[in-house]
N, C-alpha and C positions, 0 to 999 in steps of 0.2 A: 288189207289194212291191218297194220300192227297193233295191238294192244296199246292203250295211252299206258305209259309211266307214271304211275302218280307218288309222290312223296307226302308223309305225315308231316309238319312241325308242332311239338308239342311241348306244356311246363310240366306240371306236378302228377298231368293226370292228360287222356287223350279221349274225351265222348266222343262213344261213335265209332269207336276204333274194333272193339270189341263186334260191334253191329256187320261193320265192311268184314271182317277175317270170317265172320261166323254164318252171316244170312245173308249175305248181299249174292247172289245167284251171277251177280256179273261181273265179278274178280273172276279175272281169268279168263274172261272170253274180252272185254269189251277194253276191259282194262288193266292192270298191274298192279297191288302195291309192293313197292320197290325198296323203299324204306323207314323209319321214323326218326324223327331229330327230335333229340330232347334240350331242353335250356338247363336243366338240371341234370343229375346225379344217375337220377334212373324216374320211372313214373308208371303210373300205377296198374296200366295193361301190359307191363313190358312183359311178364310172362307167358301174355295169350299172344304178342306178336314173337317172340321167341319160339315159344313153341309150333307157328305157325312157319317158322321159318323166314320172316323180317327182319333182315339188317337193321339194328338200332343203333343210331350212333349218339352218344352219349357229348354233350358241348357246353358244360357249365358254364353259365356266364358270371356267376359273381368270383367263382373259382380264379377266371377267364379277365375279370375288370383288375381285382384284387391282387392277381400276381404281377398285374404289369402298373400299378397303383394309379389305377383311374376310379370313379365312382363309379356305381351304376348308369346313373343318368348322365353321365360324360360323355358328348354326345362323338367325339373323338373316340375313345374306349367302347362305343357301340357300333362304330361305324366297323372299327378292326375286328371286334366280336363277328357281325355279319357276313366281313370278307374273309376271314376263315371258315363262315358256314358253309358260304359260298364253294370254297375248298374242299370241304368235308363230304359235299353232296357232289360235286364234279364226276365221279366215278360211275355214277348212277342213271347220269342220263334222266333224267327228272323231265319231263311235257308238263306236266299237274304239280302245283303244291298247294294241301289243304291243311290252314289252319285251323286247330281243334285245340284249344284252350291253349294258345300261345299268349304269352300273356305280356308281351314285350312288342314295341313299336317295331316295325323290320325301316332298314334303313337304304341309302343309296347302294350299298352294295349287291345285295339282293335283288331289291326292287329293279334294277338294272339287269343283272342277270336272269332275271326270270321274269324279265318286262309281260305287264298284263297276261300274266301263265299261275298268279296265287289268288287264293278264293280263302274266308274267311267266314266261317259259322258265328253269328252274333245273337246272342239272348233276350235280342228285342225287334217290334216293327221297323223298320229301317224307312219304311217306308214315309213314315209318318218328318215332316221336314219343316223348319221354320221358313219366316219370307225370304231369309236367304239360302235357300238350298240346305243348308246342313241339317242333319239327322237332329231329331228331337229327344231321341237315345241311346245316344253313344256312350260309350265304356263300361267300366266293369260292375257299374249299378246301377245300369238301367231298369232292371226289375225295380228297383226299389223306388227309382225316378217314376216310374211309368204309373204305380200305386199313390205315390203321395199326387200324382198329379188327375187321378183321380178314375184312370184306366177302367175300364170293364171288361178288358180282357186282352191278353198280351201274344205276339208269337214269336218266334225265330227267322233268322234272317240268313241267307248268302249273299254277299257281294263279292264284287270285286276289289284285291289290297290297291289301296292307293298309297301316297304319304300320307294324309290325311286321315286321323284316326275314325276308322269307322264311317267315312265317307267317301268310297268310292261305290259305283252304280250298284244297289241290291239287283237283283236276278231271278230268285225262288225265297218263297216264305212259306213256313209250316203252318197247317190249320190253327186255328184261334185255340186260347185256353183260357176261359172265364175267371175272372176273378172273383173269391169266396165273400158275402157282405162281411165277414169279419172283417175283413178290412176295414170300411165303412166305420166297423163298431171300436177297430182299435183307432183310429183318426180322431170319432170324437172324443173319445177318453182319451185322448195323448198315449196309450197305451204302447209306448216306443218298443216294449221289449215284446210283445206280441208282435208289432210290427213287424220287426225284425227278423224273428224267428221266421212269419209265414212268408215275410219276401224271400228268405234262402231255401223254403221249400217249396215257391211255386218258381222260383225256378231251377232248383234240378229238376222237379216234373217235369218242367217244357223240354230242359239239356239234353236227361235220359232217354223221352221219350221220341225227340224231335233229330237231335243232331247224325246219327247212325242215318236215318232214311235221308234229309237231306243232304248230306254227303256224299250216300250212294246217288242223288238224283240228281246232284250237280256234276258227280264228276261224270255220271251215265250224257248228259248234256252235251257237254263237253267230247267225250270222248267218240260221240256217234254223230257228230258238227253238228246239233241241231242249234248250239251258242255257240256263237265267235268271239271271243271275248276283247280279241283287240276291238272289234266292231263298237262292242258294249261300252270296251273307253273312250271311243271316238264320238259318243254320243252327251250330249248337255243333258241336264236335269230335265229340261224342258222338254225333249223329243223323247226321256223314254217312256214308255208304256208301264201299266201295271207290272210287278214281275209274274210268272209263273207261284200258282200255289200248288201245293203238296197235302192229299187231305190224305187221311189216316189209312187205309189201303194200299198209297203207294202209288197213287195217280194224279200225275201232274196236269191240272188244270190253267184254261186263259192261255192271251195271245202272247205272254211274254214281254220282255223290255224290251224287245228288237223285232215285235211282233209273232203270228205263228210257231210254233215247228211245224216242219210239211209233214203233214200225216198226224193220226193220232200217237199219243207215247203214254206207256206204260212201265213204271218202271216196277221191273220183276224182283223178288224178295222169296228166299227159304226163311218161311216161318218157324223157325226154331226156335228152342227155349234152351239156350247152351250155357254150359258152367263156364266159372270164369276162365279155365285155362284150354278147354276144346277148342280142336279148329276144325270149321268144319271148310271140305273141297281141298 
């Protein structure tokens, strides 16, 4: 069985990406990384994937809306954006595409081309859902959502991309991260600017520390069939199962959203302490 291909899409910066090139023990046996797409200019591992020898392909999109005088959010001007990404990644051969700080909706183009084959690291429990299915913290502030709403502790999430932002089936979630009583303490002083400050530092904690090992453990999933992911979209909110957790070691626990994997898994990790520009394998 061949290597899965997995492709990066990435904005300003790519968590995690640094973790797969440098410790991840199972690039290169189980799986490939093939490429990285950026929405921007350049971003901020591109030298440790450079140096590692990853194809980065650079796909600005305001660059990209702006020349052909659409807005951002045009949703005509995103749809063209995605079916040149679409283009751009052709060559590649791409099985796997992992979102890591992409920070842009993907659209019919994509989604289409890479039906149920893209996975998306989210900064919050996914898990957690109103009476009507949808995620209780979705987008780019869930941290801060998860705090004011009175949280005691937060984790990270994979799913699968849907149209729907930040709802399609989660999969794997990162161990818990408690949240500090300062919190608490800035709440009841209105203390907004405290607030604020500890919401964007507990979560890169959870980004830093969580999205490199879930990344390798989704695409490690994936790539050794123990998740089927068309499976996973063929299932309602209703029939799926807890997802699989990830506790800090590197061991996937629980029966999954699809139940089981056969046998136990473990997913393997070179515990290094690499600069930013080493690759290590």
């Amino acid at each position: 069985m061949r290597p899965l291909r997995v492709g990066v899409l990435c904005s300003r910066r790519a968590p995690g990406l640094t973790y797969l090139l440098n410790q991840d023990a199972n690039r290169g046996r189980s799986y490939d990384l093939v490429c990285c797409l950026t929405s921007e200019d350049s971003f901020a591992e591109q030298a440790v994937a450079v140096n590692c020898g990853i194809p980065v392909v650079a796909h600005p999109i305001r660059q990209f809306c702006r020349s052909r005088g659409w807005r951002l959010s045009d949703p005509i001007g995103r749809a063209a954006y995605d079916a040149e990404m679409v283009e751009r990644l052709a060559s590649y051969q791409i099985d796997l595409i992992v979102l890591a700080s992409y920070l842009y909706v993907l659209s019919e183009p994509v989604l289409a081309s890479f039906g149920h084959r893209i996975v998306n690291i989210h900064h919050s429990d996914l898990t957690l859902r109103r009476d009507d299915g949808s995620p209780r913290l979705p987008g780019l502030r869930a941290v801060r959502d998860a705090l004011l709403a009175g949280a005691d502790e937060t984790r990270a999430t994979v799913h699968l991309v849907t149209k729907e932002l930040d709802q399609g089936p989660p999969f794997l979630r990162s161990w818990p991260f408690p949240v500090s009583p300062l919190v608490a303490h800035a709440l009841t002083n209105q203390a907004d600017d405290v607030l604020k400050a500890y919401a964007y530092a507990h979560q890169e904690w959870m980004i830093r520390a969580t999205w490199g090992p879930l990344a390798a453990a989704a695409i490690e999933l994936v790539a050794r069939r123990r998740l089927d992911l068309s499976e996973l979209a063929d299932m309602s909110n209703t029939e799926l199962e807890l997802p699989w957790e990830l506790d800090e070691d590197g061991r996937i626990r629980g029966r999954g959203p699809c139940g089981p994997p056969k046998g136990g898994h473990y997913v393997r990790s070179v515990r290094l302490q690499p600069d930013q520009t080493a690759c290590a394998g």
